[in-house]
Phi, psi and omega in degrees: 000152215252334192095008178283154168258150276209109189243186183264149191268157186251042167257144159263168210251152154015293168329305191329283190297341160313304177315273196329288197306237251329268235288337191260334185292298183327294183300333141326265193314339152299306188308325178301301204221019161117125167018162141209165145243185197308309177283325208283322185308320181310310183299273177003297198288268212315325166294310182311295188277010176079358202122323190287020170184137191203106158276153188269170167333316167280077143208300179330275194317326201270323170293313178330286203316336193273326158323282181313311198276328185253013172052052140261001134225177199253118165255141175212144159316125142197122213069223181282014189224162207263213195152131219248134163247156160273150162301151144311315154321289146353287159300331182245345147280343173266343158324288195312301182296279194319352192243331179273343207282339178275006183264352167288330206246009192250189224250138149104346173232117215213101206243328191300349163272356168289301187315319180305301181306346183261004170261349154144358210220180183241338207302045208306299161339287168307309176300314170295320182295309191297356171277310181314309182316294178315316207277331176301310185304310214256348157328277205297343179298311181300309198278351194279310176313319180301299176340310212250348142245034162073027186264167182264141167210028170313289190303019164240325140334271166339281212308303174321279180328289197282321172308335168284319149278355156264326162319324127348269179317328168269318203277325174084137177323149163281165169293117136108026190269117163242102197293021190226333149296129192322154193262139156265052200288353213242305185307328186277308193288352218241324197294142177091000000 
């Protein structure tokens, strides 16, 4: 042993990128609706995501504060609690991001075999069905919450229903597939 001490790796970890999604979601929601503080985002998030992420007070304040520090937003006292505004700035950085985020989505730039790998895998395949899944599991989650308090989601229903039958449709029967049998699809992604 050299005598050195033992340092924390200077990558950043999970936290990081969670604090950012805080700070950028933050900056959304101002922009939408107004100031927030620190707990009311916290509150926000943990509704948005039904519960299942709530962030605490180290995640929350120092993304507020990194806002504050790249002058896309402002804090000021009122009453006991600070309270967050966007900037002009602010506002033309997220133009900006919503305008590139649609340059993510156009053909031919595909970022998912970077994301698999940094999720554990080369399996670019898998990785996209087990996303499908998810984004399905949370599709059916919205309309099943709607039911039990009366909101309408015919058209998202309907809207599912047809993006899934054209993808159907582009993709053409698997070889030896009888489209009138239930799909066992959970089983297919899960398998090897």
């Amino acid at each position: 042993m050299d005598g050195s001490i033992a340092t924390k790796p200077s990558f950043p970890g999970p936290e990081v990128f969670r604090r950012r999604l805080v700070g950028l979601y933050a900056l959304s929601v101002i922009d939408r609706e107004g100031p927030v503080h620190g707990y009311g985002l916290s509150e926000r998030i943990a509704q948005r995501t039904d519960g299942a992420w709530r962030p605490g007070p180290g995640s929350v304040y120092p993304s507020l504060q990194q806002l504050v520090t790249a002058g896309l937003a402002r804090s000021q006292r009122s009453q006991r609690r600070r309270v967050y505004t966007i900037t002009p700035r602010g506002r033309a950085f997220l133009k900006q991001l919503r305008r590139g985020g649609n340059q993510l989505r156009r053909p031919g730039l595909d970022l998912s075999p970077l994301w698999a790998e940094v999720l554990g895998t080369a399996d670019v395949e898998r990785y996209l069905l087990l996303r499908l899944r998810r984004t399905l599991d949370s599709l059916e989650a919205i309309v099943a919450r709607s039911r039990e308090t009366g909101e309408e989601t015919e058209w998202l229903r309907s809207a599912i229903q047809t993006e899934l039958a054209e993808a159907v449709a582009r993709l053409g029967p698997a070889p030896g597939m009888n489209l009138g049998e239930p799909a066992t699809g959970r089983r297919a992604i899960h398998a090897h």
